[in-house]
N, C-alpha and C positions, 0 to 999 in steps of 0.2 A: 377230605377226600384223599385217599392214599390211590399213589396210582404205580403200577408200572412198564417199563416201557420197551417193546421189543428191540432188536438189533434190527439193521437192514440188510436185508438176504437178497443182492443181486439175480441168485436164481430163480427168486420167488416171482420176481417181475416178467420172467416168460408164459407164466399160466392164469391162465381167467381168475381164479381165484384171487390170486395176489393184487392183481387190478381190483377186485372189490373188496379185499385187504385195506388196501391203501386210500381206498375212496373213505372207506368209513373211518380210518384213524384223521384224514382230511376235515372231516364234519367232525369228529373232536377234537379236535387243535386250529384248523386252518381257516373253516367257518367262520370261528369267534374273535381270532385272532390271540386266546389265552395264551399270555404265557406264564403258563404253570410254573410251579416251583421247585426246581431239580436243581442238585447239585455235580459237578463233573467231576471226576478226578481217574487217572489213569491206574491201568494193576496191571504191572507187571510191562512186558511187551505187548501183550494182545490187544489187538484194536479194537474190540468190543468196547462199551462202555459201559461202566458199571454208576447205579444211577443212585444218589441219596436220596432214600424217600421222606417226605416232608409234607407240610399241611399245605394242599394250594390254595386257601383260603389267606394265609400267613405272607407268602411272599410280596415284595415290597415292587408292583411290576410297575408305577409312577416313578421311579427313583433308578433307573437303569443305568446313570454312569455316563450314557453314550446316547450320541445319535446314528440314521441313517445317514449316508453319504449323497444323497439327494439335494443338500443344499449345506450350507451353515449357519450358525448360531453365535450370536452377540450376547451376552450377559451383561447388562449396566446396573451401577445402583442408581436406585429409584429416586435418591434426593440430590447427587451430585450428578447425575447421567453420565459419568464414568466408565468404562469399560473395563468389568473387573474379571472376565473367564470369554473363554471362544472355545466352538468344538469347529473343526471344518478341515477338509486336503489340503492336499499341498499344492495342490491346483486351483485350488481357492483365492490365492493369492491374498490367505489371513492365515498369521501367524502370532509369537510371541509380539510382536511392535505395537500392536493394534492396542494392549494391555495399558490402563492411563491414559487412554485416549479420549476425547469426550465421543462418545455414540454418533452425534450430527458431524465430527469431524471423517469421519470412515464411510458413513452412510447417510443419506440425505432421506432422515425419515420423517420428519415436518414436526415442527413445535406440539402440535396438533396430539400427535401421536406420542411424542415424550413426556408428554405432561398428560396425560388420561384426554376424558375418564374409560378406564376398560370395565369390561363384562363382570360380573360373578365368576362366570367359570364360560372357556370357549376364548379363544384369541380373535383381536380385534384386524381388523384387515386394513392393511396399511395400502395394499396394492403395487404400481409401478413404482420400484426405486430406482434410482442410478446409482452402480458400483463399478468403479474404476474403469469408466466409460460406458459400463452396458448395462441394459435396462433389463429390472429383473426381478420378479414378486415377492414383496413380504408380509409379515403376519408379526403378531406384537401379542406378548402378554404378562401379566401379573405374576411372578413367584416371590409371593412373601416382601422380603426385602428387596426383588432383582425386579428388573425390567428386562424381559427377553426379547430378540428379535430374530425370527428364522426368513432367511434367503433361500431363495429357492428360484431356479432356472424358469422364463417364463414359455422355453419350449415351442414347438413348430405344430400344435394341433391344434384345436378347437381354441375363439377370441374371443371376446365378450364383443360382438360386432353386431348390425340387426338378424342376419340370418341365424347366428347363435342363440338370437332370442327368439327368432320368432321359431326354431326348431325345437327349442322349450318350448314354449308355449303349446306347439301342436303336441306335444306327448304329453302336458299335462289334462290339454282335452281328450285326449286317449281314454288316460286313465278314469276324467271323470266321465266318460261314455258305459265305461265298464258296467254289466249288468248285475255279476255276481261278486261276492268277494273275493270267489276261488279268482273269476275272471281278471277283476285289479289285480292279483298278486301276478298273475301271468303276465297280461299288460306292462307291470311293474318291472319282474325282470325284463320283458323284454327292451323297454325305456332304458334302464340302465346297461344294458349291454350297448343298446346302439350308444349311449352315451358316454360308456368308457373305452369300448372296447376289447374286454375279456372274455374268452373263450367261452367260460362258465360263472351263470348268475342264477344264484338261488334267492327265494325270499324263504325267511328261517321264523318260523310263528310260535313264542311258547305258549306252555298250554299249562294244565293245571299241575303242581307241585312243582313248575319252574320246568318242566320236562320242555322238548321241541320237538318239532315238525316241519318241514320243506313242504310251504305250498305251493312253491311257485320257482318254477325254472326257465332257464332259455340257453338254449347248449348252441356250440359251434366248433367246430375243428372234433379233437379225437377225445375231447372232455365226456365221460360219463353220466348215467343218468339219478340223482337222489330224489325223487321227488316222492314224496310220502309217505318217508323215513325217517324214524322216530330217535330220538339221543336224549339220554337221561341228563335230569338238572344238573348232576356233579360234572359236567362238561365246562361247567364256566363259575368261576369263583365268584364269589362275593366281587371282591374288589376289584373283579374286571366287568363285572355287570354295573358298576358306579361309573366308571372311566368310559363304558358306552354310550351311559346318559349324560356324561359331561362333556365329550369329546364325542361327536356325531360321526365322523369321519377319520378313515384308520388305512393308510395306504402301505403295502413293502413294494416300493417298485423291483426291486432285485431281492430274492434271496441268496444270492454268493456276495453281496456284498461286506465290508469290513466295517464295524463299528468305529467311530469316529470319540473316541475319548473327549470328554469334557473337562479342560484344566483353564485354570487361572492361578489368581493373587492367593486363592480361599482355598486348601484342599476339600472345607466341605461342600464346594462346589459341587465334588463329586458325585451328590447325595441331593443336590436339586430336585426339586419336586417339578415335572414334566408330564404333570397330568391335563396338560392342555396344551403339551405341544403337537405338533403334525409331523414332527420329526424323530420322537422317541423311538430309541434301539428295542427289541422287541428278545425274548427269549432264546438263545441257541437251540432248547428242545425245539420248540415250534417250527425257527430255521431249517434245523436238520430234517424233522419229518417234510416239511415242503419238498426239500430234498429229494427227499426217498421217495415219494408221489409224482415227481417230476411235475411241481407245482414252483414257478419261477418268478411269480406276481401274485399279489394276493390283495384285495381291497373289502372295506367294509362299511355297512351304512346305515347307523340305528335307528330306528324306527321306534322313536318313543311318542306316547300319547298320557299327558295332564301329567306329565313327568314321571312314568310308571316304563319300561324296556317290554313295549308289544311283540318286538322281532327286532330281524337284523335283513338287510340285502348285502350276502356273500359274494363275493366275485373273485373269479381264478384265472392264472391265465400261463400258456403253455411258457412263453418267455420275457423277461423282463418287459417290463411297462410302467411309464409312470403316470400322472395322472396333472398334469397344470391346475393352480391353485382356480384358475376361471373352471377346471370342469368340478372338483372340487368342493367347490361352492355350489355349483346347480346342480351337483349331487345330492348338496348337503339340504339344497332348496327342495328339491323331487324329494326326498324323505321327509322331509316334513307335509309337502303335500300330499305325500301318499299317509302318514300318519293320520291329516284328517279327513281323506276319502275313509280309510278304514272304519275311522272312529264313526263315522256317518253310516255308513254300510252298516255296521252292527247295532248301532244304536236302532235305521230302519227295522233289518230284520226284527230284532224283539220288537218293535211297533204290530209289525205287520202279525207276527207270529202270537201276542195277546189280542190282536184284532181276528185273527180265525179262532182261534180259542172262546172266543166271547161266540163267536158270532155258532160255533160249532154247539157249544153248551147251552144254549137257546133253545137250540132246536129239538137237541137230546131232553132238557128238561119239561119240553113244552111236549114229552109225553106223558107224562109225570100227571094225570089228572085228579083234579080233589080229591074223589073219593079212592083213587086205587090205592093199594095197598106198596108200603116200600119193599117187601120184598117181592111182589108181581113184577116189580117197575125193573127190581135188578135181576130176576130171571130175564127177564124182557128184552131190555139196554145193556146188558154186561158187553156184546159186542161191539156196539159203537162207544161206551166209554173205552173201553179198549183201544179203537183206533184215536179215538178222541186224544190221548194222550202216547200215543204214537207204540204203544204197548203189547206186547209178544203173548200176552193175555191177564187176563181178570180174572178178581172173584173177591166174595162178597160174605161176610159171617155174619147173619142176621139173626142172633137169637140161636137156635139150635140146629138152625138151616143154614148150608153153604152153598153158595152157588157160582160155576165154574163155566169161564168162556174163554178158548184158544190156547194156545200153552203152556199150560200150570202143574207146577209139581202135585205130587198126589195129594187129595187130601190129606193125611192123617198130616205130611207137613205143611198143605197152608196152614192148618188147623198150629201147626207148633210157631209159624211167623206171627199168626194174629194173636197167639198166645203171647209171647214176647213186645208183641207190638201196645195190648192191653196195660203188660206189667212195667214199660217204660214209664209211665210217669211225667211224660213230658209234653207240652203243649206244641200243637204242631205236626204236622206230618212226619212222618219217619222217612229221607230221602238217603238211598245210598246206593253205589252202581256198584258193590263189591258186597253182597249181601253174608257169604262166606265168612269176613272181615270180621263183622258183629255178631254172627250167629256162624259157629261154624258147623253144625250139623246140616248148614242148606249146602255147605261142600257137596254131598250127595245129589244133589239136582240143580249145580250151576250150569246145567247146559240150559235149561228150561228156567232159570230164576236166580243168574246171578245180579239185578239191580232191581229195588224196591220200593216204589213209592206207594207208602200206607199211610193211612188217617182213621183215628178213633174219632168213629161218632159219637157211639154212645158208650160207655163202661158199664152200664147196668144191663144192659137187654141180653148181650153187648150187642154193639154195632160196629164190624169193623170192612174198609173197603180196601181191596189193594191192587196194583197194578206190578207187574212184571215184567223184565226182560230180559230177554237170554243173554246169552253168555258171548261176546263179542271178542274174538281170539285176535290177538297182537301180535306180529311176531318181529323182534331186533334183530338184525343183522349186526356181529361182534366179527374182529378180526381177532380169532382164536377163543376157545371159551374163556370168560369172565369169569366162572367160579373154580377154575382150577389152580389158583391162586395157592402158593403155603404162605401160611400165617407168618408174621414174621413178628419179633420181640421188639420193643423202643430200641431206637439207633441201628439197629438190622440194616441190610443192605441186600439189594433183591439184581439176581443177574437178568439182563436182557433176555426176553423170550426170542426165539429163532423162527418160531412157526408162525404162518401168516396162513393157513388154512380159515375158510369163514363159517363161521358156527350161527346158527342162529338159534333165539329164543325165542317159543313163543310164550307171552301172557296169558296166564285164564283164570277166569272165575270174576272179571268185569264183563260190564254191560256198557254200552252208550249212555253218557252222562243224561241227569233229567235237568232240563232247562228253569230257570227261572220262574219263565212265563206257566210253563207245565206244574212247577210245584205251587203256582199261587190259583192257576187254574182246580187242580186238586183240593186246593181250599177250600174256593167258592162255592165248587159242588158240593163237597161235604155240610158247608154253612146251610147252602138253599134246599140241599134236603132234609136237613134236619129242622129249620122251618118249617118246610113243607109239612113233616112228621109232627111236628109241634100243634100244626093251624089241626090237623087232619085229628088228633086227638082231643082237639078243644070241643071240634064238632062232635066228634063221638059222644064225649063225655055231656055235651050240653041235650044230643038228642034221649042219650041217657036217664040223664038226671035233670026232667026236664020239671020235676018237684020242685027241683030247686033251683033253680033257673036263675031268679031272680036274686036270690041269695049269692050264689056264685059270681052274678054282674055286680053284686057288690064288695063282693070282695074283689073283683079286679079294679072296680073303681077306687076301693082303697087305696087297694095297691099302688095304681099310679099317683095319686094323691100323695104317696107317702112319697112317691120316689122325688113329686114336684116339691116336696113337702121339704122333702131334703137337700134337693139341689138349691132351693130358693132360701133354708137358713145357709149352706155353705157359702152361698156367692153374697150373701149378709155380711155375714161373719170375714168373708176375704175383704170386699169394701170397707166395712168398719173400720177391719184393719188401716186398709188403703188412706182411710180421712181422716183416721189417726193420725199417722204421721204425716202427711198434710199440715193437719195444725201442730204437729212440735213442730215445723220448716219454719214457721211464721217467725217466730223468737228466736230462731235457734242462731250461733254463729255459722259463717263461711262453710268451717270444716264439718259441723255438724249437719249441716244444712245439707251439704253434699253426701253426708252416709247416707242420710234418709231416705233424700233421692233415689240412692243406691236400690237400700232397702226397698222403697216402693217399684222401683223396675224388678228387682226378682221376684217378689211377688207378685206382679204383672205376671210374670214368666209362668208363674205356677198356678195362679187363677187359670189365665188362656187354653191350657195344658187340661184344666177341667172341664171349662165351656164347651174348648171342643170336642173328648170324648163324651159328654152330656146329648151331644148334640150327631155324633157317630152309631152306625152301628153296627162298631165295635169296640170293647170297653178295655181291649187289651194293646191295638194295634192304633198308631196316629200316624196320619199322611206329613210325612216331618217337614215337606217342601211347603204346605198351608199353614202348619203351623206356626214354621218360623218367617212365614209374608206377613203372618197378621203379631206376631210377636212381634217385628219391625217397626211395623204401623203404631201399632200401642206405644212403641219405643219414642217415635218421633214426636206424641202427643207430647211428651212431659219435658223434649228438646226446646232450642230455638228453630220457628219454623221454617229459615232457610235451610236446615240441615235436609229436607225434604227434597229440593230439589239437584243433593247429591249424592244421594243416595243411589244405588244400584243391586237389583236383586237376578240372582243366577241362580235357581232351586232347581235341581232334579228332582222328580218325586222319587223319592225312597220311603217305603214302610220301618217303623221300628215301632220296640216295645213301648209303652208311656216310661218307664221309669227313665229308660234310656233317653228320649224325647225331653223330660223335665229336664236330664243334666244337660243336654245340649243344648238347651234355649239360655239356659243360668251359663252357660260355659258363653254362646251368641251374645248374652247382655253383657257379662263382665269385658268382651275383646271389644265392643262398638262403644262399651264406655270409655275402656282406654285410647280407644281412638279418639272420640270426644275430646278428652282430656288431652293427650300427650300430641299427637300425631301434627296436629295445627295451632297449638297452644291456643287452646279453647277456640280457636275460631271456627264456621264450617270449611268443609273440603271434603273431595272425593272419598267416595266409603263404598267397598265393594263386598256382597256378602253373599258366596258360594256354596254350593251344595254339589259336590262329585261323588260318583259308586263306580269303581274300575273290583269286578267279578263281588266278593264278600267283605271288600275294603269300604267304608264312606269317609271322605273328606271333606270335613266344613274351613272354608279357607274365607278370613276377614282382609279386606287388605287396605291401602291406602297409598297416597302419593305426598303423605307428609313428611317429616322430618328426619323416619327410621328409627334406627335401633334408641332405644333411649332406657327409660324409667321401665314401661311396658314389659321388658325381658326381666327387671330385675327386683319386681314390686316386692313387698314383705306383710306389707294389711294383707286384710281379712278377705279381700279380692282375690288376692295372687294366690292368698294359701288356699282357698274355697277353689280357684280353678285347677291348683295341682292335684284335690283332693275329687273336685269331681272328674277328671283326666283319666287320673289314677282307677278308679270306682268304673269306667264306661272299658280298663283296661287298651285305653288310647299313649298318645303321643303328641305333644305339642312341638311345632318347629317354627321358629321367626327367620322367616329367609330376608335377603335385599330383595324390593320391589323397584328399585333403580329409577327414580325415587322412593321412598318410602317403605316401609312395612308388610310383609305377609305371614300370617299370623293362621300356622296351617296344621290344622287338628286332624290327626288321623287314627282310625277305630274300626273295628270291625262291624258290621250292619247289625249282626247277631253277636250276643253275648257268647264266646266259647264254651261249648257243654252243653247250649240250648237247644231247640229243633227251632227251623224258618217257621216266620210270617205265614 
């Protein structure tokens, strides 16, 4: 992201404008807390700044040199607890002396906390210390080879006392009172304001492409209003979307503060990793626009869910304010309760919203009568399938007949969408809210059809059904236009913009996103009428051909004959296999003995994988959360049968293809064997086997609380190579995090193959 960055025009601050100038450059910088990647340097006398543009993806904002002046900082090594750097005032009453010092000589932080064990990522809370008579809170963490320790004032407001807790408590019943999600997020801000204190608290929700939105505000004093104002994804870098998820909490009590340099024995001290501290120095651009907003405080509070960045709660505040590590913490606590009110809320709604969908499509189909015809049924129903799927209008290409309910571009272009939709080639509904994107001749009639959800019934009649919806207009609010930019060459250097007039864009040629539930809803009608169409032709053709009547019942008896004919030598021919190697186990040695096994759980895998599309119907799609219960079960058959009762199953149901489904059961056996194997040194222990979907993401996560990182990360058989191979092949990702104890062994991929069309 190349960015650049206006000057600050004092005048501009007297006119309405500038104030929404400033608000919206606040929600790109102040929101997030990025601090982007700029370089300073002077030209000349003029005050202006001229800004070196750079990747903000690229800069190092873990590694800042410095802290805030909020408290100080202890750096010890980790094996002698030596004190080898300190960043802190002169009022600190820590200086050069403190250097060679042992850490419990300066500070009384308990054996406890010197010697571990700490987090993965997040610092461990040490709490009340005594320093040089006064008692005052700290926090402790891991960098590398250092052991850090941040002090910090324990301040005159809010105490970890009963009334502290039980004033938590009543706001998190608040929020679980809340009826809607809009409602929690209001709720939400306003919990966090009563519980920090700031002027202005947003809750910041992104949305698809990384993009955001304020859903949820609570104003006080002469703070302005953002709520349901949108900021593109390049607003927050990579590497500051990682330091949200690992650092949950993000305070400046002061913006005029001075940075606190970090020196010791080490100049590369300087260069300490402080991606978990609560005291890291923060960007001078960032600083400065605070500045220029007359924003004086600034706090933040991630809001993550299955370890994925749902949102943020931003908080502003007209004058300095800090925040005590007790409020801190039940900041840090109210975010993750509100992460799983969320997570709950949404998970409800799609409950609720496939239970009117069902119960909706019932009704519509139960006009559908045997003998009528499918194109009566869609003159008929085109309007309530319309509402059915929440749709701006319908229509329906049966054969050489179209037909048209509510607001739909002309024929001659439905006729050119269903033509397009025929010649895709792809299995699956055609879903997309920017229909222009992929066809750009429906430009012409995105007010009436810029999002489309279509499904080939038939390709020979044809059969095609589609739903519509208009064109839903966005408009951004910019502090000056965004594309009046000049281009500028590598290493170029771009002067401050002066203008702070507000421009805004609007988006067009989307529609309102289709849900989920709405595109599997689209499925199922299309399935059960083309059943419907199927049974409706059998009768015909038997009332027909009724000569031959009998002839015909035998060929469908064949038919199914063959099909049993077939499944019954396949599931042969698999056991065969299966008692095969059975009997080489018998003889075989240790290490052979153990391929076999192997071998006989994947083809477990891939047997199962049959049985139950055999037994589905449908011969393309497998419910992957049944799947892999009864893969499990199978699994345990050919264990020791204590392993049974540690086992633990966590399945979402998620739809995927079989092919996808067979690598994921063979990727499920290979992680549960190495647990088997490595995790307890063949003994049983806990085995936990998940199943997550955060929007078009699935994650199968194995985990355990045995022994950790070991063999398992670093296999070279035919296991390890087979799972990088099928990883690779599903277009995933494998990560083995700490389970503190143990192993988590966590696969991530997308639901659908890229390029394909949904389930």
């Amino acid at each position: 992201m190349n960015v650049f960055i206006p000057a600050f025009d004092k005048r501009a601050m007297t006119s309405k404008s500038a104030a929404v100038h400033f608000v919206s450059i606040e929600l790109l910088f102040a929101i997030f807390v990025v601090e982007g990647s700029f370089k300073f340097f002077k030209r000349g006398t003029s005050p202006d700044l001229t800004i070196e543009i750079v990747s903000c993806d690229a800069e190092p904002i873990h590694i800042p040199g410095s802290i805030q002046p909020q408290g100080f900082m202890l750096i010890a090594d980790v094996a002698s607890k030596l004190i080898v750097g300190y960043a802190a005032r002169g009022e600190d009453r820590v200086d050069s002396s403190v250097v060679g010092l042992s850490l419990d000589a300066v500070i009384d932080v308990g054996t406890d906390v010197s010697s571990g064990p700490f987090p993965a990522t997040g610092a461990k809370v040490i709490g009340d210390v005594s320093f040089a008579g006064t008692l005052m809170d700290a926090v402790a963490f891991r960098s590398g080879e250092h052991l850090v320790v941040e002090v910090t004032d324990k301040g005159t407001r809010q105490s970890l006392d009963a009334s502290f807790l039980a004033e938590l408590q009543s706001v998190g019943g608040a929020l679980e009172r809340s009826s809607s999600l809009n409602e929690l997020c209001q709720q939400a801000a306003r919990a966090f304001q009563g519980l920090t204190g700031y002027s202005r608290v947003m809750v910041y929700r992104f949305i698809d492409d990384d993009a955001g939105v304020v859903v949820g505000e609570s104003l006080s004093g002469p703070s302005s209003s953002f709520m349901n104002h949108h900021f593109p994804a390049s607003d927050i870098p990579r590497q500051a979307r990682a330091l949200y998820v690992r650092n949950p909490v993000r305070v400046i009590a002061d913006v005029n503060y001075t940075p606190v340099p970090i020196v010791g024995i080490d100049p590369g001290l300087a260069t300490i990793d402080l991606s978990d501290s609560t005291l890291r120095s923060v960007s001078p651009i960032h600083i400065q626009y605070l500045k220029n907003m007359g924003v004086a405080a600034s706090a933040s509070m991630s809001i993550v869910m299955d370890g994925v960045l749902w949102g943020l709660v931003a908080c502003h505040h007209h004058e300095p304010r800090s925040l005590t590590l007790t409020t801190r913490l039940a900041c840090q606590a109210l975010a993750a309760g509100l992460s799983r009110q969320i997570k709950a809320r949404e998970e409800n709604e799609l409950y609720r919203e496939r239970i009117r969908l069902r119960s909706q499509e019932d009704v519509i189909l139960a006009e559908l009568g045997s003998e009528d015809g499918l194109s009566d049924f869609l003159d008929r129903s085109g309007a309530q399938l319309a509402r059915l799927l929440q749709a701006d209008g319908f229509a329906a290409l049966c054969g050489s007949s179209l037909f048209v309910h509510g607001e739909c571009p002309d024929p001659l272009d439905v006729h050119d969408v269903a033509k397009v939709a025929l010649s895709r080639g792809v299995p699956g509904p055609w879903v997309t809210n920017e229909l222009s994107r992929e066809l750009p001749s429906a430009g012409n009639h995105r007010e009436l059809a810029s999002g489309l959800l279509a499904s080939v019934m038939s390709s020979e009649e044809p059969i095609v059904l589609m739903w519509f919806r208009a064109e839903q207009l966005q408009t951004v609010k910019w502090a000056g236009n965004p594309h009046a930019n000049v281009a500028l060459t590598p290493g170029a250097t771009l002067m401050p913009r002066a203008s702070f007039e507000a421009w805004a864009e609007s988006v067009r040629g989307r529609s309102r996103e289709w849900s989920l539930a709405e595109v599997e809803s689209c499925a199922r009608i299309v399935r059960q009428l083309l059943e419907t169409r199927n049974n409706q032709r059998v009768r015909r053709l038997n009332r027909e051909l009724t000569a031959t009547l009998r002839e015909n019942e035998s060929l469908l008896s064949q038919k199914d004959f063959l099909l049993q004919e077939v499944n019954h030598r396949v599931q042969n021919s698999l056991s065969l296999v299966s008692s095969f190697l059975r009997m080489q186990r018998r003889g075989a040695s240790a290490d052979v003995k153990t391929q076999l096994e192997e071998a006989e759980r994947r083809l477990t895998a891939v047997s199962l994988v049959y049985r139950r599309l055999y037994q589905a119907d449908s011969i393309s799609i497998i419910d992957l959360s049944r799947y892999l219960g009864e893969l499990c079960t199978e699994i345990l058959t050919a264990m020791d049968k204590t392993w049974a009762s540690h086992i633990t199953l966590d399945l979402a149901p998620v739809l995927v293809t079989t092919d996808r489904a067979i690598s994921i059961g063979l990727i499920v056996n290979e992680l549960i064997t190495n647990v088997t194997k490595y995790a307890y040194r063949g003994a049983p222990g806990p085995l936990t086997v998940t199943i997550e979907q955060h929007r078009d993401m699935l994650r199968v996560v194995v985990s355990d609380h045995g022994e950790g990182k070991g063999p398992v990360t670093k296999g070279t058989g035919f296991g390890s190579r087979m799972l990088g191979a099928l990883i690779d092949q599903l277009q995933g990702r494998i990560t083995y995090v700490d389970n503190a104890p143990g192993l988590r062994a966590v696969v991530s991929m997308p639901v659908i193959a890229p390029g394909t069309a949904k389930p």
